[in-house]
C-alpha positions in Angstrom: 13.4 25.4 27.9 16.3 27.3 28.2 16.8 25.9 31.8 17.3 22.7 30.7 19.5 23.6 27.2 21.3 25.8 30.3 22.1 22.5 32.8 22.6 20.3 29.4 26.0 22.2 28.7 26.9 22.6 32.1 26.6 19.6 33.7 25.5 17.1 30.8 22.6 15.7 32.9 19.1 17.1 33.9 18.3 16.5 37.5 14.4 15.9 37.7 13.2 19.2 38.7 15.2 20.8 35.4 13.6 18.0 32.9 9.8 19.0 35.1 10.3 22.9 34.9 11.5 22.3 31.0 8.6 19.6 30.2 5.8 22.5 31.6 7.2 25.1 29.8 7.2 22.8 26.6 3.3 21.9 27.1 2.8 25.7 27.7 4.1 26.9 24.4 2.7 23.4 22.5 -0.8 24.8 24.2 -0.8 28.4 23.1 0.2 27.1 19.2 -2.2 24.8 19.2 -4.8 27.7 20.9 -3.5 30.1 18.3 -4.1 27.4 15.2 -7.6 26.7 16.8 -8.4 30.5 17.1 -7.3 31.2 13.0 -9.3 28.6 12.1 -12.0 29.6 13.6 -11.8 32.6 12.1 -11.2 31.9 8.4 -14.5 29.5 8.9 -16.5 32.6 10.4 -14.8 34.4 7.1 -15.7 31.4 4.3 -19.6 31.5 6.5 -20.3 35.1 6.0 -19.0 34.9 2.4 -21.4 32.4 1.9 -24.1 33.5 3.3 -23.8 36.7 1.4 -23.8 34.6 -1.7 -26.7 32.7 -0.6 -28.4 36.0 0.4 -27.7 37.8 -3.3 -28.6 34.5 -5.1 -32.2 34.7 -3.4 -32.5 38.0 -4.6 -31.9 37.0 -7.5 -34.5 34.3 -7.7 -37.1 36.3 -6.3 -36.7 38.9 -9.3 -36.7 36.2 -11.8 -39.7 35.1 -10.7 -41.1 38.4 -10.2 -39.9 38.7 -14.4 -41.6 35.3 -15.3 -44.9 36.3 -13.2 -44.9 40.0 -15.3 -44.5 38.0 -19.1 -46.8 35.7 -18.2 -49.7 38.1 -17.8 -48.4 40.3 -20.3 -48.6 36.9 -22.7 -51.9 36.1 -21.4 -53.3 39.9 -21.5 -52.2 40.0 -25.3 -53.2 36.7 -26.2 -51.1 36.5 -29.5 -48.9 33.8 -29.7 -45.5 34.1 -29.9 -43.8 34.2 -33.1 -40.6 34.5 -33.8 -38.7 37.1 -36.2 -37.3 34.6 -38.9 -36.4 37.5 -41.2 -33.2 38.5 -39.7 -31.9 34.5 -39.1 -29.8 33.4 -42.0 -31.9 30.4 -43.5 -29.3 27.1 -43.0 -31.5 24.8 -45.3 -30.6 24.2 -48.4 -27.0 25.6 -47.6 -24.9 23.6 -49.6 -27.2 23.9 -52.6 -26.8 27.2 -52.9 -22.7 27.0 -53.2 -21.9 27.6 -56.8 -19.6 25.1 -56.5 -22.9 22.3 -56.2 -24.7 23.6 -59.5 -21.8 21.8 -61.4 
């Protein structure tokens, strides 16, 4: 390109072979951006894939030990079979809230 910046200010015309030598050299540096863009995006989709797949891989794991905990209560529920109750004792009692209010005994 600088050829034909070169024959611009000299001469102020381009002969043929200076506007052909400067169009290749254009294309040349237009082809290794757009090889360049192509190659980083490549690899920030080969980044985002293994990231991914990592999460993919940890959420299985995760799975498979939940189910693993589920298949351990349920036989512990069924080997004990007692019904589950729940403690009530240590839950504040919301019935009857507002009747208890000194202000309601009025």
């Amino acid at each position: 390109m600088g050829v034909a910046m070169r024959s611009l200010d000299e001469k102020k015309h381009v002969s043929k072979q200076e506007f052909e030598k400067a169009y290749i050299e254009l294309m040349e540096d237009i082809r290794m951006v757009d090889q360049k863009l192509s190659t980083k995006a490549d690899d920030v989709v080969l980044t985002m894939t293994l990231a991914h797949r990592q999460e993919i891989e940890e959420l299985q794991d995760e799975l498979l030990y939940l189910r693993k905990e589920i298949k351990q209560l349920k036989q512990h529920s069924q080997n004990k079979k007692e019904p589950v109750v729940k403690d009530t004792t240590t839950q504040v009692p919301l019935l009857h809230w507002f009747k208890k209010l000194q202000l309601s005994r009025r």
